[in-house]
N, C-alpha and C positions, 0 to 999 in steps of 0.2 A: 272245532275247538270251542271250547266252553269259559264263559267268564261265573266267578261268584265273588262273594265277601261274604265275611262271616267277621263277627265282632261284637263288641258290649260297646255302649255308649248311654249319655246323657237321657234318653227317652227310656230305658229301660233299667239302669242300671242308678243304682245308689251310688255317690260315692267312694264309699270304703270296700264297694265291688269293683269300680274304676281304679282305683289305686293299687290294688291285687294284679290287677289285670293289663296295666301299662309296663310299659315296651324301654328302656335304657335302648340307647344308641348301640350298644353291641347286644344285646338281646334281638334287635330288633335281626343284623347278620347272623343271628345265630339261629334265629326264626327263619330266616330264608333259606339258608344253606339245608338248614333241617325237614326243610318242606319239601325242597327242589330233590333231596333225596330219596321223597317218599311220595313222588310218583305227578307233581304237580312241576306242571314247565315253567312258567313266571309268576312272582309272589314278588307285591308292594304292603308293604306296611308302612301304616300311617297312625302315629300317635299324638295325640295333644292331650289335654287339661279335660276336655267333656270325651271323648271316643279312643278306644283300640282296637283297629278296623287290619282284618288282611284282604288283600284283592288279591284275586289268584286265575290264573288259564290254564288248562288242562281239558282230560278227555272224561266222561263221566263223572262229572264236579257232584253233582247230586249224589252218587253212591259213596262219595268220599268223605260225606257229612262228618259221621261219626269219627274219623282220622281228626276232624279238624276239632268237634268239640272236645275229643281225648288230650289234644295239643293245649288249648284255652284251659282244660282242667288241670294240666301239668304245668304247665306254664304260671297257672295264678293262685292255685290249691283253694279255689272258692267250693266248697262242697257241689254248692247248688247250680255251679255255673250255667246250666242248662237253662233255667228262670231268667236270667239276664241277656242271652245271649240271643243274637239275630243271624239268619243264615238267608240270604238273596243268591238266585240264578238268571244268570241271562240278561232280558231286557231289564228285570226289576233291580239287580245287581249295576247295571251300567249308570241306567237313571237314577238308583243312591248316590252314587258317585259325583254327577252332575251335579246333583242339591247340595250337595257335603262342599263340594267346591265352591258353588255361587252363595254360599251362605247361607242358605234357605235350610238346611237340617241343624245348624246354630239352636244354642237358648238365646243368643239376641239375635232376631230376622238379621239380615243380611250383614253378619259381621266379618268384619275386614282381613283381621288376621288369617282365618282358615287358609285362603286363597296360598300365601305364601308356606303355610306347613303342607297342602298336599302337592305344591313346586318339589318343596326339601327330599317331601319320602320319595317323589317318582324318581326326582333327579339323583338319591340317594341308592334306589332300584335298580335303576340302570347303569349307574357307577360298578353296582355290585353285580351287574351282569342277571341278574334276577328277573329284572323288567326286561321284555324282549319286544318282537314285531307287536303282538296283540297288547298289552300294557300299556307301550309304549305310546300307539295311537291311541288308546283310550285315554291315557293322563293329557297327552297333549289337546284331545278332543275338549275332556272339561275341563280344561286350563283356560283354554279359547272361547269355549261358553259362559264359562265366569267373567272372563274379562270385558264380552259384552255385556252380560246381564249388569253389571256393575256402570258401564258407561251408557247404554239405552235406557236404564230405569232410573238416572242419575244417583245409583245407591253410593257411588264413590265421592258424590260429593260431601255427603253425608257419612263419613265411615264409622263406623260401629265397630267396638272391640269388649273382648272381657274386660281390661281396665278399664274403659271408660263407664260401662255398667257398673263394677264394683265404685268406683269412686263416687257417682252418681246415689247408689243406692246406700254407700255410706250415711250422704249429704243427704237424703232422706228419713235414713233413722237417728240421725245426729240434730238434723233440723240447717246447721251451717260448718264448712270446715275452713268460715275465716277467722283465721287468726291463730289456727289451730298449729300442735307442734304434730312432725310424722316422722316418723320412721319406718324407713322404705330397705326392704330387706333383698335384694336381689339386683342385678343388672343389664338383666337379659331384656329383648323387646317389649314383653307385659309390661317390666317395671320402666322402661324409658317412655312409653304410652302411660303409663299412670302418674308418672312424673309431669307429665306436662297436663296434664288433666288437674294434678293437685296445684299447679300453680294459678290455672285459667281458677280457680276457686278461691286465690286470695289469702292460700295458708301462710302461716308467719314463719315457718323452716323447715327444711324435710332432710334426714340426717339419714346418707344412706351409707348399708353397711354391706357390703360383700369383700371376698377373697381375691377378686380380681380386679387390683389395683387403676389397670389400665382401662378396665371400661367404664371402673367408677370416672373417673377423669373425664373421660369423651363424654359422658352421663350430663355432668354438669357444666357444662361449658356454658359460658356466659347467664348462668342463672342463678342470680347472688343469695336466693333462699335457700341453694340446696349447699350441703355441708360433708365429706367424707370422714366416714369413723372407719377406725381399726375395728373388723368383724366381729374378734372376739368380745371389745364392749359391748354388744347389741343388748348385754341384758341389764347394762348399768343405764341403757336411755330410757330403758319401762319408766323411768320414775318421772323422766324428762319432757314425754310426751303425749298426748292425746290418744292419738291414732297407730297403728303400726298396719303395713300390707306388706305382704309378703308373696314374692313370687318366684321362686329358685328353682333350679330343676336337681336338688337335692334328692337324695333317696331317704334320706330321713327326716325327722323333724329338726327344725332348726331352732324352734322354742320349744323346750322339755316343760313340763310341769313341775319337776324336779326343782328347773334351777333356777324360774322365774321366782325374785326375792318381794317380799312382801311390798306392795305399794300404799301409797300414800294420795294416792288418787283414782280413780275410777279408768277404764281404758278399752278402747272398741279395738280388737282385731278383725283386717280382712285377710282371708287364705286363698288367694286364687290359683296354687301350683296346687301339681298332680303328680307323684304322692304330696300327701299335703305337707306343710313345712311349722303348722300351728299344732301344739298336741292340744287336741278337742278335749281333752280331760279338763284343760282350763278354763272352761264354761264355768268348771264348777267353785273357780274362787270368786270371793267374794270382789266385787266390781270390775268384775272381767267378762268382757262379751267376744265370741268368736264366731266368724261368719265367714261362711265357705263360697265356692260357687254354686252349689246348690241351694242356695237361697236365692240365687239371682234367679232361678227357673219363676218365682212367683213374678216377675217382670215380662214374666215369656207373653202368656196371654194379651197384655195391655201392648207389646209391641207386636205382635202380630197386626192386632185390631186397626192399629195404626197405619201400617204398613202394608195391609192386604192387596191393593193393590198394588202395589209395585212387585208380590209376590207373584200377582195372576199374570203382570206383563212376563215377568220373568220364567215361569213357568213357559210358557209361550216358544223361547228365546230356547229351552234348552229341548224342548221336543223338536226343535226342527233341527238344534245338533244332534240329538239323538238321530234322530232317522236318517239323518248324512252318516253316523257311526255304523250304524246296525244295515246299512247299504251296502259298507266296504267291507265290514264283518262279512256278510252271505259272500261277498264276492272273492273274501281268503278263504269261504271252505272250498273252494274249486281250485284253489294255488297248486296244491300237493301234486294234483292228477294231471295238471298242464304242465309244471315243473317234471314230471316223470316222463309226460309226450313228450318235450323239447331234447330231455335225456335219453330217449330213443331212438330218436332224429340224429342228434349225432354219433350215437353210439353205431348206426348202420351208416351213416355216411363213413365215420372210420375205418369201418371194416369194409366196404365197398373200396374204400380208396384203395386201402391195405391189399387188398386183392387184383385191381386191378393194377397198379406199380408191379406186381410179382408179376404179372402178363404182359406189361407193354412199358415199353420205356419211354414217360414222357418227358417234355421238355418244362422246367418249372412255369412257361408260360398253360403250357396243356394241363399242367395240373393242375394249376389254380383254375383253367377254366370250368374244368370237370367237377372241382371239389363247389364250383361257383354252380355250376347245373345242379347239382345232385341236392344243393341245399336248400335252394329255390323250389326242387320238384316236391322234396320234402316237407317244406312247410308248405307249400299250397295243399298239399295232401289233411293237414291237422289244420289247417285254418281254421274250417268248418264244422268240428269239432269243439275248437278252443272259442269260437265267437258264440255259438254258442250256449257251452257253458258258462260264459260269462255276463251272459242275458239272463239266466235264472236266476229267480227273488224269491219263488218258492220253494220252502224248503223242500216237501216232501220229491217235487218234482225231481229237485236236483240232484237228492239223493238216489233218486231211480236213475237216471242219469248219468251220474258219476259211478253207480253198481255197473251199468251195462259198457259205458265207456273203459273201463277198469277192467273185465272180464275180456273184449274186446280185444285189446291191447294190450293183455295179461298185466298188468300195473299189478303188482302186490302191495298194498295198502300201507305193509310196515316199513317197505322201502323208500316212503314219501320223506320228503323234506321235512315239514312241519311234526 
């Protein structure tokens, strides 16, 4: 069995090619169902704000290429998709995965959030029956490598997120956001991480607006700057406030250019959802500044420099998970052909029985002994067989191996398990 991914993300992809190319909650089932169809066994997708990554298991992942960029082309209607797009096999495919988890293929080095979005999709996977044996160890593999690298390089003590960058590089191009008024557009995890980032900052009020009353509520618990509005106001606080960040997981924008009314004072927006929730056309009025996550990329380099090592520990931390992975891997391509011995094994022990009750009449003690001999002699017969193929690391070996095992004991290949 073969692992890949194939996806656009943050290092290759623009924006407004990201935003084409993200995944809604039931797109994301519809994506799976649609794949599992067309010839691939387990399929995780994973989407966030920077990446729309599929991880997939199957047989001939390489030849299937073009199935999957036709899919990204349908799916996002980017002409060019092909310019943006990244396809990994194998060990290169597993170890993206790893990075992606511990943070390390982030625009900010080791950020915190990721961890819990590639939890959602595998856990999301395997709900939907999609993620299977192979998936399954693989998510749980780099769940468990992130969770050290994040505790061995102490990056958890320090966690890094998109809100906390956005807020940060606000306060950079702004100069200070105390005192400052905000409006915070969303309720979901970014904006309760940028909520308490704007208050570590000293602003004078932050008036958040979304549709879902009840998590406005749990939002501002005990924090007397923050203030609940009715959503549909969001456009009568432009005039109210400073600052506005927005993080919704909206499919449309939530400020039109349309209906934003003339101001009477100058105003920064940050956009950090994915599609975006700011129409970029309003760069173009006068004292209005809008800034995406794709501006945060210009921080990438200065926190790497920073962070470098703790990247190289980390690095460290996830090849020796890999190579515990890519161990058990070799040792499930040899399952099918043992699983078929063990199915041989009884399948003549039953007819052995079967045959021998129609000739002799035992007593239930005799036949359990008989059925107790017969299964013993059986498996010491495949012992030495199944030990060792379960000793081969080399591929090629094991496949000569598992050809003449198979031929041997006539195993028909299509009738394996896996």
């Amino acid at each position: 069995m073969e692992i890949a991914v194939i996806g656009v993300n943050h290092n290759l992809a623009p924006i407004d090619v990201r935003e084409q190319a993200a995944f809604t909650e039931s797109q994301k089932i519809t994506a799976s169902h649609q794949l599992l169809g067309q010839g691939f066994d387990e399929v995780v997708v994973l989407a966030t704000c920077n990446r729309s990554e599929m991880y997939l298991c199957g047989k001939d992942l390489e030849k299937k290429e073009e199935i999957l960029i036709q899919f990204f082309q349908n799916h996002s209607s980017v002409l060019n998709i092909t310019d943006f797009l990244f396809f990994k096999t194998g060990e290169e495919a597993i170890h993206h995965l790893f990075k992606v988890a511990a943070g390390l293929d982030s625009i900010v080095l080791g950020e915190d959030q990721i961890l819990g979005q590639v939890k959602l999709a595998y856990e999301s996977a395997r709900q939907l029956g999609a993620s299977k044996k192979i998936l399954n160890r693989l998510f749980q593999t780099a769940i468990s490598a992130a969770k050290e690298v994040k505790t061995e390089t102490k990056m958890s003590e320090n966690p890094l997120s998109i809100s906390r960058i956005a807020v940060e590089y606000l306060k950079e191009r702004i100069g200070t956001l105390q005192g400052k008024n905000v409006l915070l557009i969303g309720t979901g995890e970014m904006s309760r991480l940028a909520l308490n980032y704007l208050i570590l900052e000293e602003v004078n009020a932050v008036y958040i607006a979304s549709r879902n009353h009840e998590k406005k509520k749990e939002l501002i618990q005990d924090i007397s700057q923050a203030t609940l509005i009715n959503y549909d106001l969001r456009y009568d606080y432009l005039n109210k406030v400073d600052l506005v960040l927005s993080a919704t997981g909206s499919p449309h924008f939530v400020l039109t250019d349309e209906k934003v009314p003339k101001l009477n004072r100058s105003l920064t927006m940050m956009d950090i959802a994915l599609p975006r929730d700011i129409d970029p056309r309003l760069n173009e009025k006068e004292g209005i500044v809008v800034y995406n996550i794709d501006q945060l990329q210009e921080i990438r380099l200065e926190n790497e420099s920073k962070r470098g090592q703790l990247a190289k520990a980390a690095g460290k931390i996830i090849d020796e998970h890999l190579e515990v992975f890519l161990d058990w891997l070799a040792c499930v391509g040899v399952d099918d052909t043992i699983a078929s011995l063990k199915e041989q094994c009884d399948r003549i022990k039953e007819e052995s029985m079967a045959f021998l009750s129609r000739k002799i009449d035992f007593t239930d003690k005799q036949k359990r002994l008989v059925d107790s001999v017969m299964m013993n002699a059986l498996g010491q017969l495949m012992r030495g067989p199944i030990l060792h193929l379960k000793q081969l690391t080399n591929e090629e070996e094991q496949a000569d191996c598992l050809q003449v095992v198979q031929q041997l004991f006539q195993i028909n290949e299509e009738e394996q398990i896996i």
